[in-house]
Backbone as ProteinMPNN parsed JSONL, in Angstrom:
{"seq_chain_A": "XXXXXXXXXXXXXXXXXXXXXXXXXXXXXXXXXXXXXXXXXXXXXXXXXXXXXXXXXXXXXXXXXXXXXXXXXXXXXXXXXXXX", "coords_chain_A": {"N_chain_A": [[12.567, -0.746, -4.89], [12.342, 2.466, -5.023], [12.106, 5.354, -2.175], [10.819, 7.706, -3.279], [9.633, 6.671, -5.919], [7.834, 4.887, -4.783], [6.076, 6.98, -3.168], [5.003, 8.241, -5.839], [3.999, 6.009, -6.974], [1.645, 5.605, -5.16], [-1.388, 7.378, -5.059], [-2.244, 9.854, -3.207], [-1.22, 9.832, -0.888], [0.764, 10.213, 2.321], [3.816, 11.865, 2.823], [4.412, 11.383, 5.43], [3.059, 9.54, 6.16], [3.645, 6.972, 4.385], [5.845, 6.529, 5.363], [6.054, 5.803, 7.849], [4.232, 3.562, 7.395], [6.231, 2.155, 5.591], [7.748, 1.303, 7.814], [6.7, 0.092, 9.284], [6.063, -2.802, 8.15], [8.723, -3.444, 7.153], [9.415, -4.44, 9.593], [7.476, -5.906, 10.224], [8.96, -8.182, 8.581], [8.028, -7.944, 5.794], [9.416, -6.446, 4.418], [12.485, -5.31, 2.888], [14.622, -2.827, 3.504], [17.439, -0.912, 2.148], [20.103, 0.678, 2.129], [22.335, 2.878, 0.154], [25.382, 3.945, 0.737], [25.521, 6.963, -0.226], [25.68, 10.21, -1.773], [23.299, 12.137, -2.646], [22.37, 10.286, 0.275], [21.097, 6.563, -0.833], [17.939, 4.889, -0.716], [16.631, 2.242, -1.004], [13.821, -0.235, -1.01], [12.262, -3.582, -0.583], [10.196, -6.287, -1.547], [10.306, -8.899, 1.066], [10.706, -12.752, 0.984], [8.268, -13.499, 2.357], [6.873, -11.302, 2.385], [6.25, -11.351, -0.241], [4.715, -13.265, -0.51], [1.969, -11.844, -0.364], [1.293, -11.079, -2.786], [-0.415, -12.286, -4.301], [-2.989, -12.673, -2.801], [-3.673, -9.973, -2.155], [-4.161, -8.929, -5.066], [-6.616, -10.792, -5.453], [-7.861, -9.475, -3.806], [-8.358, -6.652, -5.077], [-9.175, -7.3, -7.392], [-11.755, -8.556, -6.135], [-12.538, -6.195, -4.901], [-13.465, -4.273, -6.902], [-15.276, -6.036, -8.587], [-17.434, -5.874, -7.029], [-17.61, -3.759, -6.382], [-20.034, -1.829, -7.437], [-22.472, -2.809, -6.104], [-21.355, -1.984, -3.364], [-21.37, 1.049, -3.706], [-23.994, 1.775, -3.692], [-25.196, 0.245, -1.553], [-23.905, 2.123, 0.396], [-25.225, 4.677, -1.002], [-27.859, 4.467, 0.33], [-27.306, 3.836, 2.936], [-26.637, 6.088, 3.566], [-28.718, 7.842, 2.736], [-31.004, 7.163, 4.801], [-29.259, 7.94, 7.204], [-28.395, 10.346, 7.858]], "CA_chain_A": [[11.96, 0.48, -5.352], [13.041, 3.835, -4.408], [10.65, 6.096, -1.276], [10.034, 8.602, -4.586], [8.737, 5.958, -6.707], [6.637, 4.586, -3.944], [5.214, 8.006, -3.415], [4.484, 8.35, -7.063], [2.662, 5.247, -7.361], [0.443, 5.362, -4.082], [-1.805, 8.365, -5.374], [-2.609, 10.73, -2.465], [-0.428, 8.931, 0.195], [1.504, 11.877, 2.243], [5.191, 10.882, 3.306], [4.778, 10.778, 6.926], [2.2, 7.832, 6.376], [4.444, 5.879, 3.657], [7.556, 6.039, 6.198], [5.346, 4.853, 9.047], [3.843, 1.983, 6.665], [7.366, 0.921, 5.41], [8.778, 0.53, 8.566], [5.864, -1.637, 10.103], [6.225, -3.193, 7.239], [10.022, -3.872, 7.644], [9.353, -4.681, 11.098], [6.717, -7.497, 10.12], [9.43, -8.76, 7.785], [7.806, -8.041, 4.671], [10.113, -6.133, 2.89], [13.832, -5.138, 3.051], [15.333, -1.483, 3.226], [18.694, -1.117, 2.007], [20.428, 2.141, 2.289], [23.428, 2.594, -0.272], [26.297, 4.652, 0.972], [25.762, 7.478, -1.619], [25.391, 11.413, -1.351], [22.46, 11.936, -0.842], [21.931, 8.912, 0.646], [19.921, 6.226, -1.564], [17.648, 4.234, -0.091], [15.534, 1.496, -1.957], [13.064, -1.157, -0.346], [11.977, -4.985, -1.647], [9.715, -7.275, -0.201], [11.205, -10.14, 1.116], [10.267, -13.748, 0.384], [7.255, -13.782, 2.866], [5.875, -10.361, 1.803], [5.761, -11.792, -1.994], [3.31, -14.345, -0.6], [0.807, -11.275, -0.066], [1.122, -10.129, -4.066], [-1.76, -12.987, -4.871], [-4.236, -12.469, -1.471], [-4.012, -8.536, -3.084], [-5.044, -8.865, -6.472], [-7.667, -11.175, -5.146], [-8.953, -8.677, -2.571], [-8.96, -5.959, -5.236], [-10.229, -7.833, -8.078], [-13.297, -8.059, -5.644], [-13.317, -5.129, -4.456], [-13.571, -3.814, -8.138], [-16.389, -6.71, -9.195], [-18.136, -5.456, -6.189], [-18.134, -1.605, -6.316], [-21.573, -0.78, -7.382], [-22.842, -3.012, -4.721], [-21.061, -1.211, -2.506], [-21.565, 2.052, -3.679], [-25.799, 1.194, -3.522], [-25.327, 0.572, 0.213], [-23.667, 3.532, 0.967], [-26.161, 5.836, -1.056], [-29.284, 3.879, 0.643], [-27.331, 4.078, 4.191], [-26.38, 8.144, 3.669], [-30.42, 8.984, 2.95], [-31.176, 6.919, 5.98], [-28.319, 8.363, 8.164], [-27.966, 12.064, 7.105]], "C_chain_A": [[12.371, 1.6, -4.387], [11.886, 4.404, -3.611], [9.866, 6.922, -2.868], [9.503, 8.272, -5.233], [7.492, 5.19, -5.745], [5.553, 5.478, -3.842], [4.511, 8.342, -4.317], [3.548, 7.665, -7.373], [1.253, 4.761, -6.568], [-0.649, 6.851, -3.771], [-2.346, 8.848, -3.878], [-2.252, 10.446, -0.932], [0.626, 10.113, 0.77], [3.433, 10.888, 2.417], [5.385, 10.632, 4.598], [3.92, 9.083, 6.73], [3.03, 7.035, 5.865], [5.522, 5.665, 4.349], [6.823, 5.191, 7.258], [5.053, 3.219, 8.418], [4.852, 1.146, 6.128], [7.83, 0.584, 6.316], [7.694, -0.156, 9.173], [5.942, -2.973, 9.388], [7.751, -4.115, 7.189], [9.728, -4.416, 9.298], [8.403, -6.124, 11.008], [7.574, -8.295, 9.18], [8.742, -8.94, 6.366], [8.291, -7.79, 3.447], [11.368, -5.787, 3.868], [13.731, -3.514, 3.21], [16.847, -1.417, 3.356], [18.958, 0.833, 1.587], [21.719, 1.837, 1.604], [24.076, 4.279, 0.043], [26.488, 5.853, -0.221], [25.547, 8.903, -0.802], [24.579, 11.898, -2.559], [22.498, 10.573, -0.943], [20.864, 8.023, -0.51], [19.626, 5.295, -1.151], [16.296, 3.381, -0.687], [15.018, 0.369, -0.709], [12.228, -2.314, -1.396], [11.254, -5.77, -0.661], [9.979, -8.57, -0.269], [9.872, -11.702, 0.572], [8.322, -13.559, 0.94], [6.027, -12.372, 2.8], [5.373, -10.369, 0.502], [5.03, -12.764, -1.807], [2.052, -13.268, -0.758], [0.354, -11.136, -1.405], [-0.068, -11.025, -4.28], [-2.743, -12.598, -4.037], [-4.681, -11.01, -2.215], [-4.574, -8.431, -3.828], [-5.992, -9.755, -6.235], [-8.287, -10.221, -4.79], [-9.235, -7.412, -3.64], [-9.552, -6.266, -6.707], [-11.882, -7.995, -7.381], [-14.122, -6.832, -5.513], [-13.544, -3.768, -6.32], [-15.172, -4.442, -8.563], [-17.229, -6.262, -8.091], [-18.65, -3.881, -5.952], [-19.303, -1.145, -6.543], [-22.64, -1.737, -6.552], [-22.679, -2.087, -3.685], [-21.406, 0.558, -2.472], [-23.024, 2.059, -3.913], [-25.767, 1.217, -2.001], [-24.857, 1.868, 0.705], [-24.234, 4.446, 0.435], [-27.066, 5.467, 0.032], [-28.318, 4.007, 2.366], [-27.37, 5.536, 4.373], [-27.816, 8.395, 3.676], [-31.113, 8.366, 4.267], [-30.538, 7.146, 7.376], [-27.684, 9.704, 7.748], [-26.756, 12.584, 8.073]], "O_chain_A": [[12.658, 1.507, -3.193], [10.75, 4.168, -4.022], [8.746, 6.732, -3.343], [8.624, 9.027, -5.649], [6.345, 5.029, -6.161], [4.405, 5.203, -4.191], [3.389, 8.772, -4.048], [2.494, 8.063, -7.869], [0.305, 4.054, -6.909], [-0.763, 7.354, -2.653], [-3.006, 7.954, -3.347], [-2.936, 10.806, 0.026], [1.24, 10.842, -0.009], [3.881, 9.767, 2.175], [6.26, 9.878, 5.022], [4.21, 7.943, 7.094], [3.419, 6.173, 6.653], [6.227, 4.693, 4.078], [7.055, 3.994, 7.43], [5.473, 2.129, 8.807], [4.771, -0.08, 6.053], [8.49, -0.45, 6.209], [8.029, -1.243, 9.645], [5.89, -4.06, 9.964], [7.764, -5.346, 7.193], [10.788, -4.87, 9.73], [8.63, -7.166, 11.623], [6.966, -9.301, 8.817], [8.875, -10.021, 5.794], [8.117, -8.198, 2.299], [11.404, -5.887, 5.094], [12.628, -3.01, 3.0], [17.46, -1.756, 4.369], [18.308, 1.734, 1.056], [22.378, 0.881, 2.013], [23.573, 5.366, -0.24], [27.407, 5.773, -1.036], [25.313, 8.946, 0.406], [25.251, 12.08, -3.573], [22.622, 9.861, -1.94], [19.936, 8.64, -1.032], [20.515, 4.463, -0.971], [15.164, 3.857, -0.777], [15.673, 0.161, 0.312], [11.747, -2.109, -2.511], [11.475, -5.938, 0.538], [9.941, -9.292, -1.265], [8.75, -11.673, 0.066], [7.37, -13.507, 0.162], [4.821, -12.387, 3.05], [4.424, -9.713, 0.075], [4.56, -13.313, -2.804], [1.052, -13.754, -1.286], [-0.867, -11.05, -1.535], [-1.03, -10.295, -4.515], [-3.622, -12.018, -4.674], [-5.778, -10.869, -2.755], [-5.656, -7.86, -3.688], [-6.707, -9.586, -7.223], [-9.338, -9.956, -5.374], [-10.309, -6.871, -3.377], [-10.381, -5.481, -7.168], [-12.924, -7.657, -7.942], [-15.278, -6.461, -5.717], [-13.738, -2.553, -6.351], [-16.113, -3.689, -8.815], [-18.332, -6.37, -8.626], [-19.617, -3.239, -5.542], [-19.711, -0.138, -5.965], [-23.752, -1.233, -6.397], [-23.604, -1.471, -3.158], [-21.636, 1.196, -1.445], [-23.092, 2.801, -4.893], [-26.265, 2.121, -1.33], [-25.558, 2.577, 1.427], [-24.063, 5.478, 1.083], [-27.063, 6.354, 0.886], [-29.153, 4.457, 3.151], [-28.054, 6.1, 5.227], [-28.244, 9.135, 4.561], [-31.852, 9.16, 4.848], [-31.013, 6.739, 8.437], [-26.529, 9.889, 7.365], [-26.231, 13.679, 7.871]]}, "name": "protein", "num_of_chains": 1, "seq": "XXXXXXXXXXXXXXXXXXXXXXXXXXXXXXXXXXXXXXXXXXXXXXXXXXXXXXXXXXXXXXXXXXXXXXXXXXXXXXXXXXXX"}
């Protein structure tokens, strides 16, 4: 996937953060960045074998955090009127 389509699909994400997060990212071996010799430059990113283990742990964590939301959003009214 291309930085521009990344940007596109990580709603309100600026571009200094998404460069920082792909290269830790590349750096933990999760994904690739491949730069093709083009003008301008084009530069796509893939996540390697051991970052496609995370895609299931994910949709776990936000399948919860979905079935969980008005839990969560109950504690945080009931802590805000007790912590103004």
């Amino acid at each position: 996937m291309r930085f521009t389509e990344l940007v596109q699909r990580i709603p309100g994400i600026s571009q200094r953060m998404l460069t920082r997060t792909v290269r830790h990212l590349e750096r933990d071996g999760l994904l690739t960045r491949t730069v093709h010799p083009e003008v301008p430059p084009r530069v796509e990113y893939e996540l390697t074998a051991t970052g496609r283990t995370l895609i299931e742990p994910a949709v776990k964590l936000a399948e919860w955090a979905v079935d969980h939301n008005p839990d969560i959003e109950r504690s945080q009214a009931s802590y805000d009127v007790k912590h103004p």
